[in-house]
VOGU-3710 file (C-alpha; in Angstrom, 3 decimals, decimal comma):
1> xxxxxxxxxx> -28,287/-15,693/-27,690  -25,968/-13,166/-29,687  -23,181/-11,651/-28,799  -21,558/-8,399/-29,882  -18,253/-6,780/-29,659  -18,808/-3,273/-28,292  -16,789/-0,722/-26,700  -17,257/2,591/-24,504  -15,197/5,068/-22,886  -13,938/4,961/-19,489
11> xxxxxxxxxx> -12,624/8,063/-17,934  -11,010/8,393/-21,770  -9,751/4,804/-21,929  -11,356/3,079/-24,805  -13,086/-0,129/-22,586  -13,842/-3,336/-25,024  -16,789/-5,497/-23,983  -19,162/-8,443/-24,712  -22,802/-7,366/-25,212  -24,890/-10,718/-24,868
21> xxxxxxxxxx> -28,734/-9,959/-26,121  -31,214/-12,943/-25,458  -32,213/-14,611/-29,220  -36,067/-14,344/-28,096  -38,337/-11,433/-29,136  -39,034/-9,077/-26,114  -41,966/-6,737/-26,082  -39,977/-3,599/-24,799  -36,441/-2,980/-23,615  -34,954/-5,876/-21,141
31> xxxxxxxxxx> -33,267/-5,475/-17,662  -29,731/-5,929/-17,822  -26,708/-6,626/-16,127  -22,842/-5,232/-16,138  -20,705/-7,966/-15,323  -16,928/-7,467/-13,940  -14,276/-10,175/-14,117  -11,581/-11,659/-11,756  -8,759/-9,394/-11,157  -6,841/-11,458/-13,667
41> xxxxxxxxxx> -9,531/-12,648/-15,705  -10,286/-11,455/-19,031  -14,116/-11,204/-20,923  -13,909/-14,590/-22,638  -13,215/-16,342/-19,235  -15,376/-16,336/-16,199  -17,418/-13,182/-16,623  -18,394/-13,857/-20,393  -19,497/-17,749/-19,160  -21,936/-15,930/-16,711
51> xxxxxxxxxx> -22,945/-13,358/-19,117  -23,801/-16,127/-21,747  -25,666/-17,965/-19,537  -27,905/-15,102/-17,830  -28,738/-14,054/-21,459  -30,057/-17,473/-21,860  -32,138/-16,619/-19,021  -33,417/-13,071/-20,790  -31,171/-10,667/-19,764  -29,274/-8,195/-21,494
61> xxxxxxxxxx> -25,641/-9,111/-19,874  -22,372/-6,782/-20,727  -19,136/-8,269/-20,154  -15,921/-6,387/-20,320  -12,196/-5,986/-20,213  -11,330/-3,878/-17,183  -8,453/-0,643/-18,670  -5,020/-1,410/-18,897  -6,037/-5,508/-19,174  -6,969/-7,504/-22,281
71> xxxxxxxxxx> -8,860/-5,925/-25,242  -9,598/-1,994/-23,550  -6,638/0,543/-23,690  -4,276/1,939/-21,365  -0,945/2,216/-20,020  1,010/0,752/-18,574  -0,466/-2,677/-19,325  -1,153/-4,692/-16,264  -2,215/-2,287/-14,091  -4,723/-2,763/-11,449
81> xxxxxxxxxx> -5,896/0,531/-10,298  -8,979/0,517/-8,486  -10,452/3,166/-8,666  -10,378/2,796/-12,207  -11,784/-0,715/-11,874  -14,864/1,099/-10,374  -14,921/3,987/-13,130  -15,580/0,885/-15,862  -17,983/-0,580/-13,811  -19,555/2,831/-14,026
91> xxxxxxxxxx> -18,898/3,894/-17,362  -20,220/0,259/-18,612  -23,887/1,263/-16,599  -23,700/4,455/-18,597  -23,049/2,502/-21,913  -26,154/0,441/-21,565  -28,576/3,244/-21,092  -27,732/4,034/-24,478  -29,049/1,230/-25,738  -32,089/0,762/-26,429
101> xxxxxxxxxx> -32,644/-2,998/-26,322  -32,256/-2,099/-22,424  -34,605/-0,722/-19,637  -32,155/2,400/-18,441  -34,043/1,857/-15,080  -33,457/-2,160/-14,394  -29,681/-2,524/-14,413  -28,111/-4,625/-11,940  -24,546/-5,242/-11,453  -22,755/-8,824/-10,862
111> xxxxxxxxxx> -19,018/-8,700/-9,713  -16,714/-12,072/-9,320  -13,754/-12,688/-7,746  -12,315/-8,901/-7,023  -14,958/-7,343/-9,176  -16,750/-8,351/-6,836  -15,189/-5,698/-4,404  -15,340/-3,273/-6,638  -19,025/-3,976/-7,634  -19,535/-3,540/-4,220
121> xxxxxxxxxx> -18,132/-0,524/-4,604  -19,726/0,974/-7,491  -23,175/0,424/-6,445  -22,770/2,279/-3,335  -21,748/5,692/-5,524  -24,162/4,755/-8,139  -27,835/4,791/-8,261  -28,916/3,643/-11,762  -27,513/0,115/-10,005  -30,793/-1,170/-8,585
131> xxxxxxxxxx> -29,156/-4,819/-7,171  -25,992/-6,001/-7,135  -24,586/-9,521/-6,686  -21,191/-11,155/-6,390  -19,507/-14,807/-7,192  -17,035/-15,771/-5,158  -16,600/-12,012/-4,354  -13,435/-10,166/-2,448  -11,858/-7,348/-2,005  -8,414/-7,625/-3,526
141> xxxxxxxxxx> -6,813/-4,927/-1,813  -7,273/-7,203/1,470  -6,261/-10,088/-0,193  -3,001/-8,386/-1,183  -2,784/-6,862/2,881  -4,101/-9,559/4,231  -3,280/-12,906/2,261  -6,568/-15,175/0,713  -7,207/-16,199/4,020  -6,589/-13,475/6,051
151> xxxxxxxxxx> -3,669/-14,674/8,181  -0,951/-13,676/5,816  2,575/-12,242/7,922  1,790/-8,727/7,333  5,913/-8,516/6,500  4,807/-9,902/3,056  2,642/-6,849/2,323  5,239/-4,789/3,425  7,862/-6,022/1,248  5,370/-5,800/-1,646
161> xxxxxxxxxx> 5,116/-2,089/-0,666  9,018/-1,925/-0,686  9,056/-3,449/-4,581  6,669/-1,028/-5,729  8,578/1,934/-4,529  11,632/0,533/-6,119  9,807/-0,032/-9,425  8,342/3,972/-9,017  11,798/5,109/-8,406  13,280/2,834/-11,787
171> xxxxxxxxxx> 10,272/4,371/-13,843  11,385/7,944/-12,618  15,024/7,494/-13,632  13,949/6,294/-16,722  14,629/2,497/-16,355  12,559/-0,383/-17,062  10,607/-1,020/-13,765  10,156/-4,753/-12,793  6,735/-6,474/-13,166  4,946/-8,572/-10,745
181> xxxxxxxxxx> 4,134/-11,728/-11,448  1,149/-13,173/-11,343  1,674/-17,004/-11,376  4,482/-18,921/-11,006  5,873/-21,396/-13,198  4,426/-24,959/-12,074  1,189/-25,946/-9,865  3,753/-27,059/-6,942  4,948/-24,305/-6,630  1,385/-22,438/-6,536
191> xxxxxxxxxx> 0,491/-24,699/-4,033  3,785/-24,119/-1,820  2,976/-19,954/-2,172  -0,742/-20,156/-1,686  -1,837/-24,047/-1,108  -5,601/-25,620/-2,390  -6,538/-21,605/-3,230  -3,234/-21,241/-5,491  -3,470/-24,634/-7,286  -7,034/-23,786/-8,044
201> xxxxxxxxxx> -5,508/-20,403/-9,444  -2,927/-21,691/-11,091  -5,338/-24,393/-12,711  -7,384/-22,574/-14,354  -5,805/-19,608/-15,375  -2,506/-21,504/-16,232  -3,911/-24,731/-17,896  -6,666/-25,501/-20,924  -8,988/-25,098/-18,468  -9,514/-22,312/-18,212
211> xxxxxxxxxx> -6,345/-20,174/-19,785  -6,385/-17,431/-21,881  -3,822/-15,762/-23,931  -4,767/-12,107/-23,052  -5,377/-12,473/-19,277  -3,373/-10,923/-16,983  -0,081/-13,069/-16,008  1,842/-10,082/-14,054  0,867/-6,977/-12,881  2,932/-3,157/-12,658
221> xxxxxxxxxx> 4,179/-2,515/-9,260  2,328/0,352/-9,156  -0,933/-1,978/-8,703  0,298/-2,513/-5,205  0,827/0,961/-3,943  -2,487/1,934/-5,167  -4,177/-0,963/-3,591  -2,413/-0,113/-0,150  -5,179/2,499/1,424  -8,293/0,856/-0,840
231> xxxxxxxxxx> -11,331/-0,708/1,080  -13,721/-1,797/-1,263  -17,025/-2,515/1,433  -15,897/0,619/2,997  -19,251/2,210/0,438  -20,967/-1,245/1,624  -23,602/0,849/3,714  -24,385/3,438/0,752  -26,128/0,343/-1,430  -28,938/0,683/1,269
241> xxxxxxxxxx> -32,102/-0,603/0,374  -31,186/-2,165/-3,190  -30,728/-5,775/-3,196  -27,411/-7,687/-1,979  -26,767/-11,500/-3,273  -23,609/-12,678/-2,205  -22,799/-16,429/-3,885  -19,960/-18,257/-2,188  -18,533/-21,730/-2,531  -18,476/-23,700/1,412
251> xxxxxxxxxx> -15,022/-24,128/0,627  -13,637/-21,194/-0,412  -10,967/-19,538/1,523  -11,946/-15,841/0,451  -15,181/-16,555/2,097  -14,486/-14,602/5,156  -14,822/-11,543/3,302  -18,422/-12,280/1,817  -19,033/-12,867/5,651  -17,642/-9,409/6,372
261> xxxxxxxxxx> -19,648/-7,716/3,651  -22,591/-9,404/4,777  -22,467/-7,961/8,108  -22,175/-4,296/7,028  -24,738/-4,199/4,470  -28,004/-2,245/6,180  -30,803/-3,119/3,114  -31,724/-6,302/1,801  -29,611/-8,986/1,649  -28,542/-12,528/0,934
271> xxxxxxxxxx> -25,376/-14,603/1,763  -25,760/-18,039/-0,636  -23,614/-21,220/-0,318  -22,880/-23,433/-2,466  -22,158/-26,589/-1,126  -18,622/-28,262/-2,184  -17,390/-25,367/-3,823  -14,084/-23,780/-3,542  -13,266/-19,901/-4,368  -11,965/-20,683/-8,204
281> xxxxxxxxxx> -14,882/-23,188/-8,863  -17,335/-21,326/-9,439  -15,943/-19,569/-11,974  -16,576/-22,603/-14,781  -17,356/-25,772/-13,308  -21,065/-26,917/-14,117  -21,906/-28,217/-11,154  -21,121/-25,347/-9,304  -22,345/-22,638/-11,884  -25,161/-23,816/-12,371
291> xxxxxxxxxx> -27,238/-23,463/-9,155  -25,360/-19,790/-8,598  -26,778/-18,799/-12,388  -30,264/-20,156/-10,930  -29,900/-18,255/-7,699  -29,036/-15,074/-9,923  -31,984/-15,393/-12,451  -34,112/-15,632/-9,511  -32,597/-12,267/-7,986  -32,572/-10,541/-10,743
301> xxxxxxxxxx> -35,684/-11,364/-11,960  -37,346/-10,528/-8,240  -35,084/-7,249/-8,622  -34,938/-5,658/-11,732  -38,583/-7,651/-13,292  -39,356/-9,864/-15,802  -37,412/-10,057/-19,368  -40,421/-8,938/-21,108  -40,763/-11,942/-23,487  -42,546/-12,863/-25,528
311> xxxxx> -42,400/-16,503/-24,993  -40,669/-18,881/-22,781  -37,265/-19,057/-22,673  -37,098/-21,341/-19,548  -33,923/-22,934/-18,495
//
């Protein structure tokens, strides 16, 4: 499997991704997949582990750096604007169809965590995405509303809200706006803000694990305020009749929302548990990512066809 840096445009933001091409000869251009990571995540974390390994599988896998976070351009840093989120997406599609190791009419799309959401999202405005599939998949605009669980006070939201209007009016008068941050300083106290689904935040984002120096740690205020009036699986019904894999640990927390997707999509579709897991596991640990790579070769082999290879390259 190789990998090469690459970057496109998005909406005039210079986007840098991870384009993961299978080592094995093919006899014509591959299917491929665009693959979006958590809404703190960075390329090397998460998204590139499941790009590396669905290459291994034959597939031509693109992972990138959403704007205004890690490699890619734009300002302010640390800004999570969704509808951007969903232009990349978009703009990363486009970028394969240029290439011409890849079948312009087999692209699929694979969203974790809040690109998940956004996937979502993205394949309901845009048919060259023939299936689309999500890890531990949410919207984070109702995770922000409505707290990982959904039974956060809706006074938190609101006070969020508050903050961001602050920060707009600081920016205005030419001040240095606050930042919101993304972590806090110790595993406690993740655990006292957002118990089991924190820690498991905090864990790997915050320790070896799974840390990494470019991922997000804070976000602008102005992230909030933009994700106030987003719905992500409000396009849910617009996918249709392409394909719908939804992976989600039996532990997970955020799993409510998978449930919620599930129930609106009209085509094809697949909620898939995996049993043991919590939200954050399946981002990296084996036992977890492994049977939710399976399930995904599977779909996307059923959905966008065989790799064309020309020999074996079974896992």
């Amino acid at each position: 499997m190789a990998r090469t840096r690459v970057t496109f445009d998005s909406a005039g933001i210079e986007i840098a991704g991870h384009l993961h091409t299978p080592d094995t000869p093919a006899s014509g251009p591959r299917p491929a997949v665009v693959i979006g990571h958590p809404g703190t995540g960075v390329k090397e974390q998460a998204a590139g582990l499941y790009a590396r390994r669905l290459a291994e599988q034959g597939l031509v896998t693109l992972a990138f750096d959403s704007a205004f976070q890690g490699e890619s351009g734009g300002l302010p840093r640390g800004l999570e604007d969704p509808a951007h989120r969903i232009e990349d997406l978009k703009a990363a599609v486009s970028f394969l169809t240029t290439r011409g190791e890849v079948h312009a009419d087999r692209i699929g799309a694979l969203g974790i965590c809040a690109s998940g959401g956004y996937a979502l999202t993205a394949t309901g405005g845009d048919h060259r995405i023939k299936a689309v599939a999500t890890v531990s998949g949410v919207d984070i605009a109702r995770q922000f509303r409505l707290g990982a669980d959904g039974a956060q006070d809706p006074a938190v939201f609101q006070a969020m809200l508050d903050a961001a209007a602050q920060a707009r009016t600081a920016a205005a008068r030419g001040e240095e706006p606050a930042v919101l941050p993304i972590f806090p300083e110790t595993a406690e106290q993740a655990g006292a803000l957002g118990g089991e689904h924190g820690v498991d935040g905090f864990e790997y984002y915050c320790t070896p694990r799974g840390a990494h120096e470019r991922s997000a740690k804070f976000f602008v205020w102005e992230s909030v305020d933009k994700m106030a009036s987003f719905d992500a699986f409000y396009a849910v019904p617009l996918i249709g009749d392409r394909p719908l894999l939804q992976i989600i640990g039996t532990r997970a927390v955020t799993s409510w929302m998978a449930v919620d997707v599930h129930q609106r999509a009209t085509g094809p579709k697949e909620l898939h548990w995996i049993e043991g897991a919590s939200h954050v596991d399946l981002y990296d640990k084996k036992q977890y990512v492994d049977p939710a790579v399976a399930k995904l070769t599977d779909f996307y082999t059923a959905n966008l066809g065989a790799a064309n290879r020309t020999r074996s390259t079974a896992a």
